[in-house]
C-alpha positions as CSV (number, residue, x, y, z in Angstrom):
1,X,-12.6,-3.1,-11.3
2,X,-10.5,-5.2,-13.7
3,X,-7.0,-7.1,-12.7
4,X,-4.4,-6.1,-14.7
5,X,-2.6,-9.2,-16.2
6,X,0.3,-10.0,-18.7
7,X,-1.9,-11.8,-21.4
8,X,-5.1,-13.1,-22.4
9,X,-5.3,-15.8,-25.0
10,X,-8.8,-16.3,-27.0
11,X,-8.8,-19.5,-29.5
12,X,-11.5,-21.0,-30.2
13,X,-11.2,-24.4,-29.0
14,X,-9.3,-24.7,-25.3
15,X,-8.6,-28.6,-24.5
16,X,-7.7,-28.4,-21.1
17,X,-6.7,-32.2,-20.7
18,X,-7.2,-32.2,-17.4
19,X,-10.5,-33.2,-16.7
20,X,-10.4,-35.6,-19.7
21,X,-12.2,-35.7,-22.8
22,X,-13.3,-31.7,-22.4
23,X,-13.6,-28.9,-25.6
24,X,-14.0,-26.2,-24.6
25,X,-15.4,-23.4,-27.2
26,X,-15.3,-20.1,-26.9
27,X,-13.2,-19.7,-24.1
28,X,-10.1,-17.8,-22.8
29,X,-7.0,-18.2,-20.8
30,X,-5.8,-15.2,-18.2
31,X,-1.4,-15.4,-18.0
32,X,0.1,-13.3,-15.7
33,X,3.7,-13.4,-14.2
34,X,4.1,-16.6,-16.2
35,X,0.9,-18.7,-14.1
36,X,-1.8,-18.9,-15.6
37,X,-4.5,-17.1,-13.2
38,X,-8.1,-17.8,-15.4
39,X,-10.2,-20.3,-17.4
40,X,-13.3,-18.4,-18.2
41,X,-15.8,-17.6,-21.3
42,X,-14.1,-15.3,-23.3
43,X,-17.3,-13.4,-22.8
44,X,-16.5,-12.3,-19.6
45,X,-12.7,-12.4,-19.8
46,X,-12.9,-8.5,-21.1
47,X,-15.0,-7.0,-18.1
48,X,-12.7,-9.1,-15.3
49,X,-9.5,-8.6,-17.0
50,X,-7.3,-5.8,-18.0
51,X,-4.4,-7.6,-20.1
52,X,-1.5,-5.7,-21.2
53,X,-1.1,-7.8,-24.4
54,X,-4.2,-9.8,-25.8
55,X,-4.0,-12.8,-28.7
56,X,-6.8,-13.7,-30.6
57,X,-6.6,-17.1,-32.2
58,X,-10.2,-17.4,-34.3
59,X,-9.4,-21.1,-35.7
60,X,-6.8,-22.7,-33.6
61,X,-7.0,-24.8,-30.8
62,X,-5.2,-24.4,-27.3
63,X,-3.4,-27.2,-25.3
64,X,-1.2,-27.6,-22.9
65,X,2.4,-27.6,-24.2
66,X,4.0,-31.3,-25.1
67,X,6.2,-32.9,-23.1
68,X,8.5,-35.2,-24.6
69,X,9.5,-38.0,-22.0
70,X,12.4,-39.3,-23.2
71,X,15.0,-37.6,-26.2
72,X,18.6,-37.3,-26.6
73,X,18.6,-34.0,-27.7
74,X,21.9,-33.4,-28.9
75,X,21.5,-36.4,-31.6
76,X,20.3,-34.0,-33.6
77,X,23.4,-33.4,-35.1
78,X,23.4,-37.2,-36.5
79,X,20.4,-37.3,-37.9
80,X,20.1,-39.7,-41.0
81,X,23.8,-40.8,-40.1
82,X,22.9,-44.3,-39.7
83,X,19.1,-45.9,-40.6
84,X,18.5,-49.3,-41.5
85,X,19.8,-51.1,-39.3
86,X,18.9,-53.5,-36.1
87,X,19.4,-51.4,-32.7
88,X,23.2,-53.2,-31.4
89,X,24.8,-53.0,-35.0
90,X,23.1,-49.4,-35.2
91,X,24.8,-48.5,-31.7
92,X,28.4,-50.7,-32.3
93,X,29.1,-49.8,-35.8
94,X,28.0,-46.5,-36.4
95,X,26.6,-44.1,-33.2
96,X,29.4,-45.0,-30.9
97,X,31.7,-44.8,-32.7
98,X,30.4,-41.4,-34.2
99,X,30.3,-40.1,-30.8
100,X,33.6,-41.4,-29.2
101,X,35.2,-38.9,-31.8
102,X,32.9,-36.0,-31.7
103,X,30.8,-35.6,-29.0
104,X,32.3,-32.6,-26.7
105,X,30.9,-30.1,-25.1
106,X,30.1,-27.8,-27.7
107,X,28.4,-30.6,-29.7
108,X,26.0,-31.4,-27.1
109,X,25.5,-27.3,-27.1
110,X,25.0,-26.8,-30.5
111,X,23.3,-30.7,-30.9
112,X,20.7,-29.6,-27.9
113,X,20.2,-25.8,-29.8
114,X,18.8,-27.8,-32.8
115,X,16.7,-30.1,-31.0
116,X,15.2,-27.1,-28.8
117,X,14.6,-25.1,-31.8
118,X,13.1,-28.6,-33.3
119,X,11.2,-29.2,-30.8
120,X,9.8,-25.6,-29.4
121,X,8.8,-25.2,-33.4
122,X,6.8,-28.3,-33.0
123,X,4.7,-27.7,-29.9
124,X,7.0,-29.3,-27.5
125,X,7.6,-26.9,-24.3
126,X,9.4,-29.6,-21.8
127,X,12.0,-32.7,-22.9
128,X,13.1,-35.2,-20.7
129,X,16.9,-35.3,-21.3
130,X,19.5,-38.1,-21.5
131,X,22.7,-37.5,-22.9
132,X,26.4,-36.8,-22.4
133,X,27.6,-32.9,-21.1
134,X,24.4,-31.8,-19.5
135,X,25.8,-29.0,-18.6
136,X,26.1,-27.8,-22.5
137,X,22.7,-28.8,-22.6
138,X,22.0,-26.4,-19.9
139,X,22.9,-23.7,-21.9
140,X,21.6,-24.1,-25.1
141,X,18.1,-24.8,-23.4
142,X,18.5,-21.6,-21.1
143,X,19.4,-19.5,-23.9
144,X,15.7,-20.5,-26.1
145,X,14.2,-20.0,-23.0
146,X,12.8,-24.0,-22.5
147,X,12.2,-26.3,-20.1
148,X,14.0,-29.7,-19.3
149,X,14.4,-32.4,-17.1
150,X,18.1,-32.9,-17.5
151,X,19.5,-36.2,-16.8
152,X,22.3,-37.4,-14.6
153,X,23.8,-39.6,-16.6
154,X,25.8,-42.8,-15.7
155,X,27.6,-45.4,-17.9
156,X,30.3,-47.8,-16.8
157,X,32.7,-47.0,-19.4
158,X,34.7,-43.7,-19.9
159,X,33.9,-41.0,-22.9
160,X,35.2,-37.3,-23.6
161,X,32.7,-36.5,-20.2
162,X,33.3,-38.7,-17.8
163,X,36.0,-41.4,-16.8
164,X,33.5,-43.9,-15.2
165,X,30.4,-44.4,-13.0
166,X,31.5,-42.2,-10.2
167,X,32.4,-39.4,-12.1
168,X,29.3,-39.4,-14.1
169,X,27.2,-39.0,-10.7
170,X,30.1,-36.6,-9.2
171,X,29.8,-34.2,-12.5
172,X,25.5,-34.5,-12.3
173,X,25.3,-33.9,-8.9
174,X,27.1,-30.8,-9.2
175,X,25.6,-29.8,-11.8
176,X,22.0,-29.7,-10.2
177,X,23.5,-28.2,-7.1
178,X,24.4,-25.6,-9.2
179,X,21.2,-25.0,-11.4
180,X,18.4,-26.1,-8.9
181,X,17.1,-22.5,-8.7
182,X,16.6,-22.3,-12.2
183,X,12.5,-22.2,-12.5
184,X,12.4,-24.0,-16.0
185,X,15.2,-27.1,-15.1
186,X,15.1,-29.8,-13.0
187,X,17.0,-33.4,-12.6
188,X,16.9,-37.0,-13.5
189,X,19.0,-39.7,-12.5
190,X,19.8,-41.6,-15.9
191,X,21.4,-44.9,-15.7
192,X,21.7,-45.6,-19.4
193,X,20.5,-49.4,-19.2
194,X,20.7,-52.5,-17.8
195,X,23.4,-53.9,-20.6
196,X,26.1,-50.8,-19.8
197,X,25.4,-50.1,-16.0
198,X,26.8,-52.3,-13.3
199,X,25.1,-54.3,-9.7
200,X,26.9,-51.4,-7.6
201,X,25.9,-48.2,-9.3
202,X,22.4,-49.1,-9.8
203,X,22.4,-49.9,-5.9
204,X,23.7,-46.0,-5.6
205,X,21.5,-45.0,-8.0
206,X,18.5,-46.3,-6.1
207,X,19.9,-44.5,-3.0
208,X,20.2,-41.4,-4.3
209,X,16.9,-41.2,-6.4
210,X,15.5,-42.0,-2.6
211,X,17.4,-39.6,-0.6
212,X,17.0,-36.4,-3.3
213,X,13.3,-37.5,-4.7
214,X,15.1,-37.5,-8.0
215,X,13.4,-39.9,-11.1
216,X,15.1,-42.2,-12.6
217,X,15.3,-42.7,-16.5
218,X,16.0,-45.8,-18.2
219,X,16.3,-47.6,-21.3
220,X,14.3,-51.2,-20.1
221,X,13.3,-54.2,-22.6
222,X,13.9,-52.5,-25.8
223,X,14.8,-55.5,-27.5
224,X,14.8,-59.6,-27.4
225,X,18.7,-59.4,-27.5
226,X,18.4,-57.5,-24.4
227,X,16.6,-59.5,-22.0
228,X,18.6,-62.6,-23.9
229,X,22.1,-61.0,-22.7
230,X,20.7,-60.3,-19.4
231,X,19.9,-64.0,-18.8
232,X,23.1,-65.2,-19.6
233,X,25.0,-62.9,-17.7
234,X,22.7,-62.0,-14.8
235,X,20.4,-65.1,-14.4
236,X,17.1,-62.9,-15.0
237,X,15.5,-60.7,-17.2
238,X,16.3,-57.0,-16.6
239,X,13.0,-56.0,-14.8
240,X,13.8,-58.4,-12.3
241,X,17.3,-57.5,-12.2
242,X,16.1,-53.8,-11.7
243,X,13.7,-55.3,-8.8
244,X,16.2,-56.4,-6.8
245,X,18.6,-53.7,-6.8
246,X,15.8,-51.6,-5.7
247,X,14.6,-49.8,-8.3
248,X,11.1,-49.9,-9.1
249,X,8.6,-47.2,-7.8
250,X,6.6,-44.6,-8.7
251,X,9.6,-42.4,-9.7
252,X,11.1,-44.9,-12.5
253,X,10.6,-44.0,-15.8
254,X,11.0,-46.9,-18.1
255,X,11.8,-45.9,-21.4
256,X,11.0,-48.4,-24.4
257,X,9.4,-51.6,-22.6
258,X,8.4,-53.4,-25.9
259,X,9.1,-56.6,-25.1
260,X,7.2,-57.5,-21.6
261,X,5.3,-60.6,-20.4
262,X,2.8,-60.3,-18.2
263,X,4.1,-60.9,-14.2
264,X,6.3,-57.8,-15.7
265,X,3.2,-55.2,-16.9
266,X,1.9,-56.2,-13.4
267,X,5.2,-55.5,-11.5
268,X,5.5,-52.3,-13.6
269,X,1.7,-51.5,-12.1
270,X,2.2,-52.3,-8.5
271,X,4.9,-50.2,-8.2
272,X,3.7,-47.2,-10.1
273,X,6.3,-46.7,-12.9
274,X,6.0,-45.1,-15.6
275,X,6.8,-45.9,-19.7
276,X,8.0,-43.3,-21.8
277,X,6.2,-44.7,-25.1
278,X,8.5,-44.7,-28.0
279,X,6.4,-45.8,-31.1
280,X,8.2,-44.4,-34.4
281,X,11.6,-45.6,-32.5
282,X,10.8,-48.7,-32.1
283,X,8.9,-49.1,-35.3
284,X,12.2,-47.7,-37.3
285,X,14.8,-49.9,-35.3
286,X,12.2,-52.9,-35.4
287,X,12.8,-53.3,-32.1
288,X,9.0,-54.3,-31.5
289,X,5.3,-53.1,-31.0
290,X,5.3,-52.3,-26.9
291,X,1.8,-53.5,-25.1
292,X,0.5,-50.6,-24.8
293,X,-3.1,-51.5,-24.7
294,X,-2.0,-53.8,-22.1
295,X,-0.2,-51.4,-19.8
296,X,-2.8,-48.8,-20.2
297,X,-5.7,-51.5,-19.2
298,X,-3.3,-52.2,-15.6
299,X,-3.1,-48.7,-14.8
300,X,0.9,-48.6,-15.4
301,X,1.3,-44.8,-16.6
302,X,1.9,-43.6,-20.1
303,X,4.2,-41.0,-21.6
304,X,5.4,-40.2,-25.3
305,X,9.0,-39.8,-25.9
306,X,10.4,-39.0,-29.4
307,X,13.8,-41.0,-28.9
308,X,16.8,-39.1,-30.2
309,X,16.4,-38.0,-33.8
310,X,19.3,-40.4,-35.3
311,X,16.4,-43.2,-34.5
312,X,13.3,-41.5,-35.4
313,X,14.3,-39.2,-37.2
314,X,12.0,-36.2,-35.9
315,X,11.1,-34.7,-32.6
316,X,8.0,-34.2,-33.3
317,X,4.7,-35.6,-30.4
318,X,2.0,-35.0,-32.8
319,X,3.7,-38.3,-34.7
320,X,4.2,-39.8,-31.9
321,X,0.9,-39.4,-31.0
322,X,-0.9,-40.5,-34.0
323,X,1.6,-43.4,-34.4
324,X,1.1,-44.7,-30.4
325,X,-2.8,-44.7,-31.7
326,X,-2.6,-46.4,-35.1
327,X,-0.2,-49.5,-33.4
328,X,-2.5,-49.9,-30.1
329,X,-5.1,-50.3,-32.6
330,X,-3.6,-52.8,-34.9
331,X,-2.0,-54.6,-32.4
332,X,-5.0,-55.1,-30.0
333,X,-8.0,-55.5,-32.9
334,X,-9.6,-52.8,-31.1
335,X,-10.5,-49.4,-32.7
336,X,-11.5,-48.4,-29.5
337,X,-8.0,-48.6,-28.2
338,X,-6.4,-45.1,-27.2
339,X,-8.9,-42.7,-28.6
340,X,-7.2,-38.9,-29.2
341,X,-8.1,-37.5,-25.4
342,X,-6.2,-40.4,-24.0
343,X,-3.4,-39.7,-26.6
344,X,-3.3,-35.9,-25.6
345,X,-3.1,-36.8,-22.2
346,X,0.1,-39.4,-23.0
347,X,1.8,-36.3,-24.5
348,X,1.0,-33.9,-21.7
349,X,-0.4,-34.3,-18.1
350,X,1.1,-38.2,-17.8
351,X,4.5,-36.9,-19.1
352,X,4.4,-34.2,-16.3
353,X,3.8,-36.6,-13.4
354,X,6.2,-39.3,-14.5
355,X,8.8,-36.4,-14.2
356,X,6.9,-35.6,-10.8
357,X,5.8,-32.0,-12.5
358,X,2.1,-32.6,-12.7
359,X,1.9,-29.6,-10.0
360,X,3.5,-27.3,-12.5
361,X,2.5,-28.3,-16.1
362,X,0.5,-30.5,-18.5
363,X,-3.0,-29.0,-18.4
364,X,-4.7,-25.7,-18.6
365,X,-5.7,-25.2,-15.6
366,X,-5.3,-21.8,-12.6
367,X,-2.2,-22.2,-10.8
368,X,0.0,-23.9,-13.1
369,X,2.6,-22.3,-15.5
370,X,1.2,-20.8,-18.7
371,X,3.5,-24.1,-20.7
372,X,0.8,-23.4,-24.0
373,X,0.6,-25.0,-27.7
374,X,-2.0,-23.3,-30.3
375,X,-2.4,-25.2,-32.9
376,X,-4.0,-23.8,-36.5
377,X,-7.4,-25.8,-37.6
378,X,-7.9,-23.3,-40.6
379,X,-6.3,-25.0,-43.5
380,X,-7.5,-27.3,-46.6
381,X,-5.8,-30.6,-45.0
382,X,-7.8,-29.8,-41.7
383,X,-11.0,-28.8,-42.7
384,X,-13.8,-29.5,-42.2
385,X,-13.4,-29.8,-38.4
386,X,-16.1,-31.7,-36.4
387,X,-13.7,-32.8,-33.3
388,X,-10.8,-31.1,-32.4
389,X,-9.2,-33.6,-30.7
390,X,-9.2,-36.3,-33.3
391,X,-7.5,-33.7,-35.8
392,X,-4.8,-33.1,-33.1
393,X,-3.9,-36.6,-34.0
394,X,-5.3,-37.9,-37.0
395,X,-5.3,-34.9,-39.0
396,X,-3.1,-31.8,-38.1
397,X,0.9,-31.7,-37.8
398,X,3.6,-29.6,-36.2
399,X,3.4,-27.7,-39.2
400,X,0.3,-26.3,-37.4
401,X,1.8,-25.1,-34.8
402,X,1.1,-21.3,-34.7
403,X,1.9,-20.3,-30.7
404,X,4.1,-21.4,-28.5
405,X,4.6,-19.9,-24.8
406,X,6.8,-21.3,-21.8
407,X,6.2,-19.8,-18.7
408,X,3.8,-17.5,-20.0
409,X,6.9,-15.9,-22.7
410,X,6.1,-16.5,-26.7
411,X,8.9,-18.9,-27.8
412,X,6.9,-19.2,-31.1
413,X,4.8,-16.2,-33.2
414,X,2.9,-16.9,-36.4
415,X,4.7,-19.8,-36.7
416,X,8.1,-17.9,-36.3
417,X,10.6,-19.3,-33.1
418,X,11.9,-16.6,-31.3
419,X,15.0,-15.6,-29.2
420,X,17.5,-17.8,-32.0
421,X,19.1,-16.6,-34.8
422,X,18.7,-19.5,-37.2
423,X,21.3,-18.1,-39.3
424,X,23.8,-18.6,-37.1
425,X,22.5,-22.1,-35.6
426,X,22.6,-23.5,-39.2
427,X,26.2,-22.2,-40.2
428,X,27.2,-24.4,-36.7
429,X,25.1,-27.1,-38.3
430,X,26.3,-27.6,-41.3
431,X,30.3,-27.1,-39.8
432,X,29.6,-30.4,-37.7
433,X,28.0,-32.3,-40.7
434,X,31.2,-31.5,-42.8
435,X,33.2,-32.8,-39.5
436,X,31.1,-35.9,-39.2
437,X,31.5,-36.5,-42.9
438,X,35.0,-36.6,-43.3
């Protein structure tokens, strides 16, 4: 007798990511009550199952949803407000400023809507969240239906939010107390960086991650002026500084690391951290080519993170993907260096375990939540098609993207998001550009 399920998806291609370097053709994925319960030849999918809603994708390819490991999402709103320049004068003279006069509430809402919108368009089902009224964030995530690892943030100085490092953690904290039953949220502690967080609060910080099995997310070596300031003032480069206060495990999430010698990439390895891999970033602030070859070769786990789209300025993984690929290749000599399986897997399964959801999401596989990405092979620009995988990154775009689910429910159709209206999002839009211009 068949099972009666929710949904049974039949592309063509199925790239599990989990066990590595697999296509699979001609298979299907069973989704009911949001897990997905079945990986099995779409052959026998029909005489086992009894779905109430079936989707037949003859020339796409199926992957596990993207996770983007690190993002400000409510940037969004100033994107293109300030390129060109070096990372402190980019910060100092223009994004600070910006935000100490705008940023509210209702910006991060309407800021985060974008991003979501952005992001769930492009593949992305899960972002990894660092930014100022989390709770806004909240909302505007709820209300598409995505998930998020919202951050805790903590800053020594006082904004519209918060008046300084105690109040950050006080407002957080609260916040995850009241959200921690939400099935698609969870928490990160996120202690900006070394440069605007103090001795003290990063000693809490380290307490806290330990006593609530919380990650921590921080911006770590992004630049030479960096680990030049932290010498001056502190006596050490910031990794060590971070060492001693505690800080290093398997639950840090190092965000940026470009500029790293090598007693660091081994420290980073021993203790299990993880890098969230910003390539287009980095590339667009000239902030550096991270080592990625090298932290890859030590075992030091890899994530992709867009960066907030006033740096990039797109929240999109599949350029971060092919981006990641094309500078570990350069950069090392080696063509061999991060072929398009190990790239998938950056954008998936490592992003879920550096956020400690590798139990939940970032492969296709029976247990875990139906977080899905199908991806159209079809068209001139990606035909002919020998290897799936390589087209994920060399050849195909978000503007492939034809499928979306989160938690087993369609956040994108044919290509069409669902559950927004887009009218309305852009009339908010264009109100805070007009704002932010005058």
């Amino acid at each position: 007798m068949s099972q009666s399920i929710d949904l049974l998806i039949e592309p063509r291609w199925l790239i599990p990511v989990e066990p590595q370097g697999v296509v699979l053709d001609g298979y299907a994925v069973a989704v009911s009550a949001g897990k997905i319960v079945d990986v099995l030849p779409a052959r026998d999918a029909l005489g086992r199952y009894l779905p109430a809603r079936k989707v037949t994708l003859p020339e796409h390819v199926l992957i596990p949803g993207l996770i983007n490991l690190h993002t400000h999402a409510a940037m969004a709103l100033l994107r293109g407000i300030a390129d060109d320049l070096p990372l402190m004068d980019w910060l100092k003279t223009r994004i600070w400023p910006a935000e100490a006069k705008h940023v509210s509430a209702a910006f991060v809402r309407d800021g985060t809507l974008l991003a979501c919108a952005e992001m769930l368009r492009g593949g992305i089902t899960c972002f990894n969240d660092m930014y100022f009224f989390p709770e806004a964030a909240a909302e505007a995530t709820q209300s598409l239906g995505m998930r998020a690892v919202l951050g805790i943030i903590v800053i020594e100085f006082p904004t519209a939010y918060a008046a300084d490092a105690d109040d950050y953690l006080s407002k957080g904290l609260a916040l995850r107390d009241r959200l921690r039953d939400d099935p698609l949220l969870s928490f990160c502690l996120a202690p900006h960086a070394p440069y605007t967080v103090a001795d003290k609060t990063f000693e809490r910080v380290a307490t806290l991650s330990a006593q609530l099995d919380l990650p921590i997310h921080i911006h770590i070596h992004e630049t030479q002026d960096e680990i030049a300031q932290s010498l001056t003032r502190h006596g050490m480069r910031p990794l060590e500084r971070l060492q001693r206060l505690g800080l290093l495990g398997p639950g840090l999430i190092g965000v940026h690391a470009v500029h790293l010698d090598e007693r660091e990439i081994a420290l980073l390895a021993e203790n299990g951290c993880a890098i969230a891999h910003c390539p287009t970033s980095n590339m667009k602030l000239a902030s550096g080519a991270a080592q990625i070859v090298q932290l890859a070769k030590s075992g030091v786990r890899l994530g992709l993170g867009s960066d907030g789209a006033a740096s990039n300025n797109r929240l999109d993984l599949f350029q971060e993907m092919r981006h990641a690929g094309l500078l570990a290749k350069v950069t090392s000599g080696d063509a061999t260096a991060l072929n398009a399986h190990e790239l998938l897997r950056m954008a998936t399964l490592n992003g879920a375990a550096a956020l400690g959801l590798e139990d939940r999401i970032g492969s296709i596989e029976p247990g875990k939540a139906a977080d899905l990405c199908a991806i159209r092979l079809d068209p001139f620009e990606t035909r002919p098609c020998f290897d799936p995988a390589s087209h994920l990154v060399y050849a195909a775009g978000r503007e492939h993207v034809s499928h979306v689910w989160v938690n087993g429910m369609p956040r994108v159709e044919n290509g069409v998001l669902q559950g927004c209206d887009t009218d309305q999002l852009l009339d908010a839009v264009n109100l805070w550009q007009n704002r932010l211009t005058a």
